[in-house]
C-alpha positions in Angstrom: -15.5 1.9 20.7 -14.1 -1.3 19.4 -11.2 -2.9 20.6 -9.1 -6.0 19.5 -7.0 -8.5 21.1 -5.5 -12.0 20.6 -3.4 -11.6 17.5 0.4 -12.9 17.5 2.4 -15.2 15.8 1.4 -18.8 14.8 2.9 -21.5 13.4 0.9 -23.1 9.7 -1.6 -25.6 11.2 -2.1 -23.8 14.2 -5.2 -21.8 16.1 -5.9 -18.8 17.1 -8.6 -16.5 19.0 -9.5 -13.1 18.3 -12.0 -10.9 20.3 -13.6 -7.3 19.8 -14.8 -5.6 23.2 -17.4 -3.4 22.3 -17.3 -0.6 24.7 -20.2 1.6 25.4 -22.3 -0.9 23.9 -24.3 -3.9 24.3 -26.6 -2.9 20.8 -28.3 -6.5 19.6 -29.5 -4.4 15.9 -25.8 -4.5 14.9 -24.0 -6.3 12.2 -19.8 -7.3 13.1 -17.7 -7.9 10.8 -14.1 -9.2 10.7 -12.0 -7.7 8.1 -8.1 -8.9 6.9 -5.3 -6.1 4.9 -2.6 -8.5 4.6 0.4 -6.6 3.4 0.5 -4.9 -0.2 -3.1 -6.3 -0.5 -6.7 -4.3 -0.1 -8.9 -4.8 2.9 -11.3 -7.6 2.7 -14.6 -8.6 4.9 -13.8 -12.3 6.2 -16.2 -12.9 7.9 -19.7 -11.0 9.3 -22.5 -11.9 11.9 -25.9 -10.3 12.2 -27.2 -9.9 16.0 -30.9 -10.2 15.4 -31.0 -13.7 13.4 -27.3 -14.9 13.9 -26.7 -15.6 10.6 -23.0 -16.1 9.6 -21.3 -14.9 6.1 -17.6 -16.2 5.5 -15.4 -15.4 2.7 -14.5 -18.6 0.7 -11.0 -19.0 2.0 -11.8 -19.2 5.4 -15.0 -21.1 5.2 -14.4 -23.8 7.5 -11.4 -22.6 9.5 -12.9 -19.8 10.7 -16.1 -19.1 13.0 -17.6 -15.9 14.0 -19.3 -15.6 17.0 -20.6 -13.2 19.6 -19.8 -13.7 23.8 -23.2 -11.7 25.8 -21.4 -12.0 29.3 -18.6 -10.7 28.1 -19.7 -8.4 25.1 -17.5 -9.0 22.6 -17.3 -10.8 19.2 -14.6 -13.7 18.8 -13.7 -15.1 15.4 -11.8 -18.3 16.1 -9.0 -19.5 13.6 -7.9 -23.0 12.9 -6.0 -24.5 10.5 -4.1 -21.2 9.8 -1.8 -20.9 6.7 0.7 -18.7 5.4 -1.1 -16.9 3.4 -3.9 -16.1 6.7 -1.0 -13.3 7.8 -2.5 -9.7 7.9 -3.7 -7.1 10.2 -7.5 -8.0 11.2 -10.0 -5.2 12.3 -13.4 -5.7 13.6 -16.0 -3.3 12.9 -19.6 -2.7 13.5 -22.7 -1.6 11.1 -25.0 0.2 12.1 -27.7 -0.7 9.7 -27.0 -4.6 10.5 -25.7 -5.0 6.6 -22.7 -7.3 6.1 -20.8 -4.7 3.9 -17.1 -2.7 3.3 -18.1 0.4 4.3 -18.8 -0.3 8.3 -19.7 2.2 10.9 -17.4 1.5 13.8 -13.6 0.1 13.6 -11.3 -1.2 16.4 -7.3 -0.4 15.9 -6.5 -3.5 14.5 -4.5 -6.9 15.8 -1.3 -8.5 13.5 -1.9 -11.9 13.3 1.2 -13.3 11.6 1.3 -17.4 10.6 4.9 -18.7 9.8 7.2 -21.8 11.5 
């Protein structure tokens, strides 16, 4: 089970931290992802971390603001946001694949955490 928590409202130029507690498991073969659905818009992969190797994939238009990473003690998987804009307000999800592949169509998905950036 994946659960989120941080989101809230922020002004433009701000920070912000999300995490995803992965209950009932501590798996190190997984790949997490951060997804976005901002309103009227599709859901998009923002951002995605592979446990084996580490390696890090970012979407273009957080590339640089955002950064993906994964807390043992605590098991959970934090994307930290800086520099947030406007256009940064959605609903994000983390999820989980099984097959460690940084793709849409994830195994696992938490509930989902509004993160809404305006002054």
């Amino acid at each position: 089970q994946l659960a989120e928590s941080g989101g809230g409202l922020v002004p433009p130029g701000g920070s912000l931290r999300l995490s995803c507690a992965a209950n009932g498991t501590r798996s190190n073969h997984y790949a997490f992802e951060w997804f976005r659905q901002a309103p009227g818009k599709e859901r998009e992969m923002i951002a995605c971390l592979k446990s084996r190797n580490g390696m890090t994939i970012y979407v273009d238009a957080v590339k640089g603001r955002f950064t993906i990473s994964r807390d043992n003690a605590k098991n959970t998987v934090d994307l930290q946001m800086t520099n947030l804009k406007p256009e940064d307000t959605a609903v994000y999800y983390c999820a989980a694949d099984f097959l460690e592949i940084c793709r849409p169509d994830a195994d696992w998905w938490g509930q989902g955490t509004q993160v809404t950036v305006s002054s």
